[in-house]
Structure formats: structure tokens, C-alpha cells
C-alpha positions as CSV (number, residue, x, y, z in Angstrom):
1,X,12.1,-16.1,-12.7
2,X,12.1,-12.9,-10.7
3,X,13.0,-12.4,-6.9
4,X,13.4,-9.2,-5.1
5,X,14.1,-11.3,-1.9
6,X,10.5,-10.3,0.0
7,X,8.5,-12.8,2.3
8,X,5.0,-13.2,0.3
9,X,2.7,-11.1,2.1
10,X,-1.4,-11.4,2.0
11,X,-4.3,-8.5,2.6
12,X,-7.7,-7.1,1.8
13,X,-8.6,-3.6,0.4
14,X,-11.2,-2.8,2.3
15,X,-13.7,0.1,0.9
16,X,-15.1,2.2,4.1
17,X,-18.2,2.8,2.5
18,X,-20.3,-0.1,4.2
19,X,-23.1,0.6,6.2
20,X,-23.1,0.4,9.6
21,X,-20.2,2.1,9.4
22,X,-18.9,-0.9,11.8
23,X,-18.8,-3.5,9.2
24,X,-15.7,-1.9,7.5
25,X,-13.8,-2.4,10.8
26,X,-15.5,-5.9,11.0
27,X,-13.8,-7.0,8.0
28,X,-10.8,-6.4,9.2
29,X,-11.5,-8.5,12.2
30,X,-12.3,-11.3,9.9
31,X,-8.8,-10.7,8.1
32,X,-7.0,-10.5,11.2
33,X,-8.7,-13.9,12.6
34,X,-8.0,-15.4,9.3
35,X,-4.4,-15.1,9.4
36,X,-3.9,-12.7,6.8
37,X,-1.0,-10.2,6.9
38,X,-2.5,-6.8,6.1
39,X,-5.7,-5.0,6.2
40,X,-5.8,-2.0,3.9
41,X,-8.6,0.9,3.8
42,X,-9.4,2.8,0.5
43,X,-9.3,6.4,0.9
44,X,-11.2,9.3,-0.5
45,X,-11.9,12.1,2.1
46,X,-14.1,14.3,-0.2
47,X,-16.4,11.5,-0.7
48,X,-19.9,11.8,2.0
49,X,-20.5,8.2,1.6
50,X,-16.8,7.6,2.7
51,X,-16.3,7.1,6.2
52,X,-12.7,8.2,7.2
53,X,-10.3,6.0,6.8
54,X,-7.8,7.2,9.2
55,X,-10.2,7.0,11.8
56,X,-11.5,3.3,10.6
57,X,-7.9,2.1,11.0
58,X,-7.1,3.5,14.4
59,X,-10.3,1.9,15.3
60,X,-9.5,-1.4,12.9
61,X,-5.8,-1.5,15.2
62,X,-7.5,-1.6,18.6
63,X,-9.7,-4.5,17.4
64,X,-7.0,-6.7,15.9
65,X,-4.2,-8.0,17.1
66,X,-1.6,-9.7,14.5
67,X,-2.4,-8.1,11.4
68,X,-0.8,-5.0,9.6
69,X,-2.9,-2.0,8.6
70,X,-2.3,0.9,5.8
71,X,-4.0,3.5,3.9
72,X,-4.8,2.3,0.3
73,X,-3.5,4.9,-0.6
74,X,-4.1,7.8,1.7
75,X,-4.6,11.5,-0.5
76,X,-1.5,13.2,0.3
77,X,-3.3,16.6,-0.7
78,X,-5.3,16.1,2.0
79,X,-3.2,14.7,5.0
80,X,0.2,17.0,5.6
81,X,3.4,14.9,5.8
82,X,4.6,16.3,8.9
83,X,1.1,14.9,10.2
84,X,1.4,11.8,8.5
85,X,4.7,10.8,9.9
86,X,3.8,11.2,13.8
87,X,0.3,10.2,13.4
88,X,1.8,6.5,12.0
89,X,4.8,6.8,14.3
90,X,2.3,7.1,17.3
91,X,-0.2,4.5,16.3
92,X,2.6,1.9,15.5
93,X,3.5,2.2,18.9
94,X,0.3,1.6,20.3
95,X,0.1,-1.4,18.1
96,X,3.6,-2.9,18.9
97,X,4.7,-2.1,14.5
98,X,2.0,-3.2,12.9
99,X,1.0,-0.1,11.0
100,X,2.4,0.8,7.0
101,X,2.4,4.0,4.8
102,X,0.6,4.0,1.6
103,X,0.9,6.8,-0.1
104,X,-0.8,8.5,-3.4
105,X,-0.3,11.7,-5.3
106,X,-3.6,12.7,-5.2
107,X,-6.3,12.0,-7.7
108,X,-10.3,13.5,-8.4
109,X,-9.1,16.8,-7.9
110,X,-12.2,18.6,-8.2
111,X,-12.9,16.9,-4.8
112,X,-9.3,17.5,-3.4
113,X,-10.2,21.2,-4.7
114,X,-13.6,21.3,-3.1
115,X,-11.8,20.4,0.6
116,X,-10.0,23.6,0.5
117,X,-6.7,21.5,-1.6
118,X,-4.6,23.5,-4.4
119,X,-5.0,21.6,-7.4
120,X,-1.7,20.3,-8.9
121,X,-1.0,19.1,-12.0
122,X,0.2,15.4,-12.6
123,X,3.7,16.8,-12.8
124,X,3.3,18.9,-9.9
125,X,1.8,16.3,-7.6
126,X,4.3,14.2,-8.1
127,X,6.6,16.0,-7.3
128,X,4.7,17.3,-4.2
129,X,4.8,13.3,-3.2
130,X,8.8,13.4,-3.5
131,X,8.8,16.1,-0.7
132,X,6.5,14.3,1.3
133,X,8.4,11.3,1.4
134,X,11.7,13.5,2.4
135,X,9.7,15.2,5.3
136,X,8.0,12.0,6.6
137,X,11.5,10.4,6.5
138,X,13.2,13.5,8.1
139,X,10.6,13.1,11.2
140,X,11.6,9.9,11.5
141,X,15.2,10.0,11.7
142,X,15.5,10.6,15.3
143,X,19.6,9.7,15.0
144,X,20.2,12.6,13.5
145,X,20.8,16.1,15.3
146,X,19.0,19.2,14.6
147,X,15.1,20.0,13.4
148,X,13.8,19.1,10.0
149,X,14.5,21.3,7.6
150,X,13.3,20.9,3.7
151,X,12.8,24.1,1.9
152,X,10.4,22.6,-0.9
153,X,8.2,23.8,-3.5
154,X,5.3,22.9,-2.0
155,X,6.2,21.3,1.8
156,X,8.6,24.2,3.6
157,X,9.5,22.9,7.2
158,X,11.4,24.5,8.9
159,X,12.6,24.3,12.8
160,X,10.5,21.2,13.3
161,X,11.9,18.6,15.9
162,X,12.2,15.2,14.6
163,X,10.3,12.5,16.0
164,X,8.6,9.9,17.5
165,X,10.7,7.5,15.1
166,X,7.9,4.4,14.1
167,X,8.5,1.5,16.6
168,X,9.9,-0.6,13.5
169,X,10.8,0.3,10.5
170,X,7.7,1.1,8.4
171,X,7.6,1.3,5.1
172,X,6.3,4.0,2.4
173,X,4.5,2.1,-0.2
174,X,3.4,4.2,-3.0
175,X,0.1,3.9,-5.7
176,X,1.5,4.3,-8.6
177,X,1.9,3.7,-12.8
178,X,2.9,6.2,-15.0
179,X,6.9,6.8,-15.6
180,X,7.2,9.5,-13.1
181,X,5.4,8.3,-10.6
182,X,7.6,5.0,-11.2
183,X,10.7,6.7,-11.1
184,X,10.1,8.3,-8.0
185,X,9.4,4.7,-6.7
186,X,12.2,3.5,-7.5
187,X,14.6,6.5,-6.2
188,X,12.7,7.1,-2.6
189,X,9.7,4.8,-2.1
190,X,9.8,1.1,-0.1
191,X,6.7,-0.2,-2.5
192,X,4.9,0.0,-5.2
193,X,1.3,-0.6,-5.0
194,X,-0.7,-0.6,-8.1
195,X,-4.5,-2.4,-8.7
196,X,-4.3,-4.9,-11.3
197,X,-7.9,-3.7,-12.5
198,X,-5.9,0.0,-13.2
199,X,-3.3,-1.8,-15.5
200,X,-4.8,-1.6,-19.4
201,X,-2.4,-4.6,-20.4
202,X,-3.1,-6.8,-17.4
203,X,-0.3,-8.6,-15.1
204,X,1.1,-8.2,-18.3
205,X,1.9,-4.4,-17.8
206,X,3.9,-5.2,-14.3
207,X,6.9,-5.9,-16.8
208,X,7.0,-2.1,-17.2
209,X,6.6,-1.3,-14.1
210,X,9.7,-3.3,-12.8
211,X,12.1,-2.3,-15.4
212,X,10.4,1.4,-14.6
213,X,11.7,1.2,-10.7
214,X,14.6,-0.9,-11.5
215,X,16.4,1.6,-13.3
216,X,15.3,4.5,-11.5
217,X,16.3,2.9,-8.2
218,X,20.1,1.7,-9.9
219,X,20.4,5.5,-10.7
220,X,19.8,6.5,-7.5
221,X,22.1,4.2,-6.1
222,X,19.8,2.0,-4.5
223,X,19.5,-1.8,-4.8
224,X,16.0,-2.3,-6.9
225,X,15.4,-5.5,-3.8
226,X,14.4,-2.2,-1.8
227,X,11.8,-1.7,-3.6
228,X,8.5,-4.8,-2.9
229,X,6.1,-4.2,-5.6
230,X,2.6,-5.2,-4.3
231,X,-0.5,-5.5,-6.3
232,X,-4.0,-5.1,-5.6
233,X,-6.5,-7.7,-7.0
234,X,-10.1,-8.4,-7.4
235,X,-11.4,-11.7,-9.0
236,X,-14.3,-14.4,-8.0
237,X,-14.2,-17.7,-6.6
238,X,-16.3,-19.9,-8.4
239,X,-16.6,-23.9,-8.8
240,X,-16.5,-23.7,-12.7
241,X,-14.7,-20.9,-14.0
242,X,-11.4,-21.2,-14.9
243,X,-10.0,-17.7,-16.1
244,X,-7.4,-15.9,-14.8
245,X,-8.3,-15.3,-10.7
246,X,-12.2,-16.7,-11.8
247,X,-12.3,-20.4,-10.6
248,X,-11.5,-22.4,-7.6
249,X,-8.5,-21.7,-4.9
250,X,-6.5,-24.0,-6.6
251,X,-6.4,-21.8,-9.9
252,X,-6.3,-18.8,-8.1
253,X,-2.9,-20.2,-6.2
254,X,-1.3,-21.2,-9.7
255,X,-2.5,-17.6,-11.3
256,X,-1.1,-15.5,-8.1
257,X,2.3,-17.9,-7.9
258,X,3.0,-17.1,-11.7
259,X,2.9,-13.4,-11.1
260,X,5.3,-13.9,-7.8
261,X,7.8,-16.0,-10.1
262,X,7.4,-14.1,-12.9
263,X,7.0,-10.3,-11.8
264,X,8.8,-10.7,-8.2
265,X,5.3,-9.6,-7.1
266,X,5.6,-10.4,-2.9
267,X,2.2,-8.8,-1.7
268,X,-1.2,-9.7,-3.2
269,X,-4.3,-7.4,-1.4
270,X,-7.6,-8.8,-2.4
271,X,-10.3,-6.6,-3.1
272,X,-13.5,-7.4,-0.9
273,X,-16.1,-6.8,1.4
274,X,-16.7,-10.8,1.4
275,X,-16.0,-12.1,4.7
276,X,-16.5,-15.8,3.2
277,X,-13.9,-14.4,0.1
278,X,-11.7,-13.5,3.1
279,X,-11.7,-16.4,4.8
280,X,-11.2,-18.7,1.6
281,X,-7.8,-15.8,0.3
282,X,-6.4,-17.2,3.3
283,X,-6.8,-20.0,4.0
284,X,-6.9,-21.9,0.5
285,X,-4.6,-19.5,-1.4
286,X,-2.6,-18.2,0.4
287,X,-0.9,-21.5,2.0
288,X,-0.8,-23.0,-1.5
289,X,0.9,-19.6,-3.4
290,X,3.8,-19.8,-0.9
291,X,4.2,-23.5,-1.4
292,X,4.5,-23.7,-5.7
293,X,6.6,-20.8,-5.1
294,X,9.0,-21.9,-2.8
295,X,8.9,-25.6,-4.7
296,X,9.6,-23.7,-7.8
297,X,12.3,-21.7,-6.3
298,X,13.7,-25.2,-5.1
């Protein structure tokens, strides 16, 4: 059994390519109503058919009023750190903290390229993120004196005055898989935020990713419990099947409570744009994951 002390969290993924543009947002009305925790947007700026997702979530926050919002994951080669952090730090406030970071590397980078991006190499954009991550933190960190200073490879600030500071403490979750990526996870990152439909191996592979972020974060010095690994997941309710996340609420409950008691996984974002799917995430399964888990942990 594996617990990384987290409250079990619930969401949608959200793609903003819907048309009218208005149903995107809509769904995240639905989720918000249906007492799920987080509404997350899927982002690819260099796609036509993709309607911004930093706009749909500004908009998505005004409309809602309990749930949490985040970028699934927003394309760091597109959206400067320095931006990032006061952008989020600003619309937290206006939302009373109800707004996360989720951040990628970058990926399709003959579209990153085609937006007037320099193209990295896996290598490089990784380590690109890691300087992200110390400049959005660095703007945050109003309790320390002096501007922002990181003299990076690819981020130099310099002279920049810190702040506005989130209005609670928001966290940097990060899409990610391969060992470097992992690493950096577990050394500077609050999440880790893979798609189950990415992982070749299955839930299977989220072994690999824990022991990934475990030891990077225990040679950093950090406690690996800093870390919540989330996972993105797609499936179908049905009356018959019985698969793994292919059958009835029930099945899906006792399929997403292994993973928690097994993995440690604490945040479970369903992939759709059904408002009935929605509805039926929360309030079928989510209710019954939380209580086999917290009967098992009994």
C-alpha cells in the first residue's frame, strides 16, 4: 500500500476545441456544479482549431465558483515564466485560490517553431522547464528582499521585483514521463501529471514513475510526500463491460481505488467533453473511491 499523505482529488481535461467556443467553458460549469475539484484545459496554442486556453480559464473562473482550474499542461515555450507567475498569482486572487500550475516542456515543435519559439531538444527543454520553475518561484517569494535574479541558459532575469505572491499556495504540477523529466519532478515540482493513455505499460508503468521522483526528490533533500502524482484518465461507462475503467461506476471506483492504494495516485482527471460522463465521475465514483480507500486504509 502506498500513501504520499494527499486528500484524493477529482477533475476533467477538458479539450477547448468544442464548437461554440462556449461549450468548453460550459463544461466546466457542469464540473463545478457537480462537485468535482478541478477543471483542467488542454493546451496547444499553435493549433487554429484550439481556442486559448488561458483565456477559456479566466473565463471558466468567473463562471464557477468552488472548483479549481489549471492548464493541462500549458507550453512553456510559448508562455514566459515571469508571465506565468503573475498572470496565476493575479487570477488566484480574483478567484479567492482556486487556480493551479500545470506545466509542460514543450512538445510538436514544428508548431512551437512556427509561433516564432526556438526549438529545443528534449534535453534542452527540460532543462529550460527547471529554470522556469526557479523564476516562477522567485516571483512568488514576496518574503524575500531584493528583485529576481536567475542568470539561466535560457530564462535571464534580472532586476525584476517579486510579486504578487498567489493568494494560497499553488502548486506547480508538471506533465511528465521520461527519467529526466522525472527527476526534475521530483527535485523542484509539486506534481506529477501524466495521461494514463501516454503510459505504454499501463497503471502498470506509474511504478517507475514513483521510484523515478522518489529518489530524485530524497537526493534533493526533499520529502518524496511533496510530490502528488496525478493521473489523467479516459475510459467509458457502460452497463456491461467490465475491463479496466470500461463498465459501470462501481468498477470504475474499485479500478481507480487500486491505483490510489497501490501507486499513492491522489488526483484522477477524467478525459471528457460528456456532461452526462461528468456528472456520473462525480457523483458515482468519486464518493465511492474515497470510501474503499479510506476502509482499506482502516
Amino acid at each position: 500500500m502506498t500513501d504520499y499523505g494527499h486528500d484524493l482529488l477529482f477533475g476533467t481535461f477538458i479539450t477547448p476545441t468544442a464548437q461554440p467556443v462556449r461549450q468548453a467553458v460550459e463544461l466546466a460549469v457542469v464540473a463545478d456544479r457537480a462537485g468535482l475539484d478541478l477543471a483542467t484545459f488542454q493546451d496547444h496554442p499553435y493549433l487554429p482549431r484550439f481556442h486559448d486556453t488561458w483565456t477559456l480559464i479566466s473565463y471558466a473562473a468567473a463562471l464557477t465558483s468552488k472548483i479549481r482550474l489549471a492548464g493541462n499542461v500549458l507550453s512553456l515555450p510559448l508562455r514566459p515564466p515571469a508571465v506565468l507567475a503573475r498572470s496565476h498569482a493575479a487570477l488566484d486572487h480574483l478567484t479567492g485560490g482556486r487556480i493551479e500550475l500545470g506545466l509542460g516542456a514543450g512538445a510538436f515543435w514544428d508548431g512551437i517553431e512556427a509561433m516564432g519559439a526556438r526549438r529545443l531538444s528534449a534535453g534542452q527543454s527540460v532543462a529550460a522547464l527547471g529554470e522556469a520553475i526557479e523564476v516562477i518561484r522567485a516571483v512568488w517569494d514576496t518574503g524575500r528582499t531584493g528583485p529576481v535574479g536567475v542568470p539561466g541558459t535560457y530564462y535571464q532575469i534580472e532586476g525584476l521585483k517579486r510579486g504578487p505572491a498567489p493568494a494560497h499556495d499553488m502548486s506547480i504540477w508538471v506533465g511528465a514521463y521520461k527519467p529526466r523529466m522525472l527527476r526534475l519532478v521530483g527535485r523542484a515540482a509539486d506534481g506529477v501529471l501524466p495521461s494514463l493513455s501516454y503510459l505504454p505499460g499501463g497503471p502498470a508503468d506509474y511504478a517507475g514513475i514513483n521510484r523515478a521522483i522518489d529518489d530524485s526528490a530524497a537526493e534533493a533533500g526533499r520529502d518524496p510526500r511533496a510530490v502528488r502524482r496525478l493521473l489523467n484518465i479516459n475510459g467509458r461507462f457502460s452497463v456491461l463491460g467490465r475491463s479496466f475503467l470500461d463498465g459501470p461506476a462501481e468498477q470504475w471506483a474499485e479500478d481507480l481505488a487500486g491505483l490510489t492504494l497501490e501507486h499513492g495516485i491522489s488526483a484522477f482527471i477524467l478525459a471528457s467533453d460528456d456532461p452526462a460522463a461528468i456528472e456520473e465521475f462525480a457523483a458515482e465514483v468519486a464518493p465511492a473511491v474515497r470510501e474503499l480507500v479510506a476502509d482499506e486504509r482502516r
